[in-house]
One Martini backbone bead per residue (centre of mass of N, CA, C, O) as a GRO file, in nm:
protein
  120
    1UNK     BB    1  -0.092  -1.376  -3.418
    2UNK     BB    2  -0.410  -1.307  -3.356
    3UNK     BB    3  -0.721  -1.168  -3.281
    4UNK     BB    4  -0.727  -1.266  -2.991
    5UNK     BB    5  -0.451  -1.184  -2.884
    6UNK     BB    6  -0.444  -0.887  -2.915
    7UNK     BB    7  -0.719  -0.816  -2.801
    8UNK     BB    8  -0.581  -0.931  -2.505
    9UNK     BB    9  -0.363  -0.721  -2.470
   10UNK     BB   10  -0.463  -0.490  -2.509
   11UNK     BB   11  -0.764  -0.521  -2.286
   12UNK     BB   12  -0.525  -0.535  -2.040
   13UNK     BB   13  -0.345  -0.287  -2.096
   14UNK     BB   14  -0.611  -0.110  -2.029
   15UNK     BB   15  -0.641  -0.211  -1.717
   16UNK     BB   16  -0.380  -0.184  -1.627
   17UNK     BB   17  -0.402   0.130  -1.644
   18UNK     BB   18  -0.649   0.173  -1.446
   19UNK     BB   19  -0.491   0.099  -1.212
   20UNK     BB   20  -0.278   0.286  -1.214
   21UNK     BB   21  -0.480   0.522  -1.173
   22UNK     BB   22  -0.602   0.442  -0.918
   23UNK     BB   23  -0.328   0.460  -0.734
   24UNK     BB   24  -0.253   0.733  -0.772
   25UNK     BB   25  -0.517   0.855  -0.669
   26UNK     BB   26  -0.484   0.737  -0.388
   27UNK     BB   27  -0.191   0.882  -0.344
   28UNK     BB   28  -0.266   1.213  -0.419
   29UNK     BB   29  -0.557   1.231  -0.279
   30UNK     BB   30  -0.646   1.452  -0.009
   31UNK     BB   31  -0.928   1.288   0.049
   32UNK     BB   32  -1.077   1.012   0.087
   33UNK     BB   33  -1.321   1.029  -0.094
   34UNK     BB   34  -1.154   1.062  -0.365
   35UNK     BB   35  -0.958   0.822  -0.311
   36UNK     BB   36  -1.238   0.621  -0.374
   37UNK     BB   37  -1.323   0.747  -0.671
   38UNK     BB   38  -1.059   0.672  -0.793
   39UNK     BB   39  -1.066   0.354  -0.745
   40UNK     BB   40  -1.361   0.256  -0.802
   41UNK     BB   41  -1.352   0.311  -1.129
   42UNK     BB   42  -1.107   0.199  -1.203
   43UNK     BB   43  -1.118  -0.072  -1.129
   44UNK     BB   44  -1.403  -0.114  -1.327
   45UNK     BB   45  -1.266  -0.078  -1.551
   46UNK     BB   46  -1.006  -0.259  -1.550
   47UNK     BB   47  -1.210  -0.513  -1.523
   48UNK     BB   48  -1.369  -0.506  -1.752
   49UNK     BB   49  -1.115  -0.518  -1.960
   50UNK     BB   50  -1.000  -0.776  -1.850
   51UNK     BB   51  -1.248  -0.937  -1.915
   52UNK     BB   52  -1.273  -0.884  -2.223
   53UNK     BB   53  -1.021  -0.964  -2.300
   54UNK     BB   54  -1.064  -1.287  -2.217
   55UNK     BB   55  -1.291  -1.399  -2.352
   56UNK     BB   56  -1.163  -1.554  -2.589
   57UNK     BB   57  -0.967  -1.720  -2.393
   58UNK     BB   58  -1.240  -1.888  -2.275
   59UNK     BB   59  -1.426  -2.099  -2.220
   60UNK     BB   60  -1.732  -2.252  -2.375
   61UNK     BB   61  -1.934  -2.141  -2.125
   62UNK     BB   62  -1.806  -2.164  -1.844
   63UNK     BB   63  -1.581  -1.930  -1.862
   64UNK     BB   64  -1.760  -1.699  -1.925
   65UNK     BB   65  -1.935  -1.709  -1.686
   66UNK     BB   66  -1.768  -1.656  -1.484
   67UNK     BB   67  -1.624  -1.388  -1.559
   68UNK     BB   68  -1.864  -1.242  -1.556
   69UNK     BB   69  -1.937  -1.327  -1.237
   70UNK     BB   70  -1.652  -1.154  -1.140
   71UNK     BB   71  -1.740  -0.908  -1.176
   72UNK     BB   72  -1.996  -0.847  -1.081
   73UNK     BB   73  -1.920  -0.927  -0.776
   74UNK     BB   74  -1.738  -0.701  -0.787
   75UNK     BB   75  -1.925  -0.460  -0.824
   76UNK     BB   76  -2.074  -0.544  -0.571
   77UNK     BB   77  -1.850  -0.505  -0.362
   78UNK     BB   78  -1.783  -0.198  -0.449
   79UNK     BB   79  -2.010  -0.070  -0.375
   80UNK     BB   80  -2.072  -0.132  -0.069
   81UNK     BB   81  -1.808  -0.056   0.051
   82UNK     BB   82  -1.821   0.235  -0.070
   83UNK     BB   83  -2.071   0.287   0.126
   84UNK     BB   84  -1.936   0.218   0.409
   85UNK     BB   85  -1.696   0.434   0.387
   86UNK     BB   86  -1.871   0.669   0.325
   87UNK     BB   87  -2.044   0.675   0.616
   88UNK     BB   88  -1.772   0.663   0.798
   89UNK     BB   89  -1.666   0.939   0.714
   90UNK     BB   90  -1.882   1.111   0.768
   91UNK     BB   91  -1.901   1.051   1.065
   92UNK     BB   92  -1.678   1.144   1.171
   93UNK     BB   93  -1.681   1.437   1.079
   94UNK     BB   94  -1.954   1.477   1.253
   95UNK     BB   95  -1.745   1.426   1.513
   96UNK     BB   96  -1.529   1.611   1.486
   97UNK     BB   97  -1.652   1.942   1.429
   98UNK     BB   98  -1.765   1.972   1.731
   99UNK     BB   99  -1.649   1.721   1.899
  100UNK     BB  100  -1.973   1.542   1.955
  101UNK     BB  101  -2.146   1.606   1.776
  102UNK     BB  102  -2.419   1.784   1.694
  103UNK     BB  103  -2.598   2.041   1.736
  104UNK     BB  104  -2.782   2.147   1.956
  105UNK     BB  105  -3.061   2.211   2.012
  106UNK     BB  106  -3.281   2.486   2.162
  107UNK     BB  107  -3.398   2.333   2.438
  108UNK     BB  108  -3.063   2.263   2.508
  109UNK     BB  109  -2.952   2.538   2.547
  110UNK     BB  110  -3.118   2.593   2.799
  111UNK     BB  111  -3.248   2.686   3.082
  112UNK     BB  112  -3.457   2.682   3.322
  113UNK     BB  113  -3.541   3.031   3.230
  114UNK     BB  114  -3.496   3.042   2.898
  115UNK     BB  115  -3.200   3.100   2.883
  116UNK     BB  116  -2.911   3.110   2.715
  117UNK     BB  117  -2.612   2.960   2.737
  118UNK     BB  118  -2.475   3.086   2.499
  119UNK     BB  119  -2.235   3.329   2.471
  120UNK     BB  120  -2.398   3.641   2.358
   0.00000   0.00000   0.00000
């Protein structure tokens, strides 16, 4: 085996360890949003490894490009979905916090003598 076989298995199985790190993370941790933040880095940070691994062994240049170009890809692609499933999560939560939605300000409050509606 050569120096660029070991390269390719040592940082292959350190990408599928942060894969199984962050199905962990997702399986474990209590809130969407945690469980979002722990798949999103391991996920990056596991295909980053596995892409690296993997450069020695793809044909050049149109392979390592490609790989790269991969990677990119998954990138923005995991950055956008976390971007929108977290928007999604805060959503909800503000609807759901108070019944429906946001609490009305002061003027919604009153009634029509200037009196506050809500008791106390």
């Amino acid at each position: 085996m050569g120096w660029a076989d070991a390269f390719t298995l040592v940082l292959v199985a350190l990408g599928a360890l942060f894969f199984f790190a962050g199905w962990v993370g997702l399986v474990r941790f209590p809130d969407p949003l945690s469980r979002l933040h722990a798949l999103s880095k391991s996920d990056n940070l596991g295909l980053g490894l596995v892409v690296i691994g993997l450069l020695p062994q793809a044909s050049w240049p149109f392979g390592v490009l490609k790989l790269v170009a991969l990677w990119l890809v998954a990138l923005l692609a995991g950055g956008a979905t976390g971007q929108v499933l977290a928007g999604a999560v805060h959503a909800d939560a503000g609807a759901t916090r108070e019944g429906a939605g946001p609490e009305p300000g002061p003027a919604a409050r009153r009634n029509g003598n200037g009196q506050d509606r809500r008791p106390g």
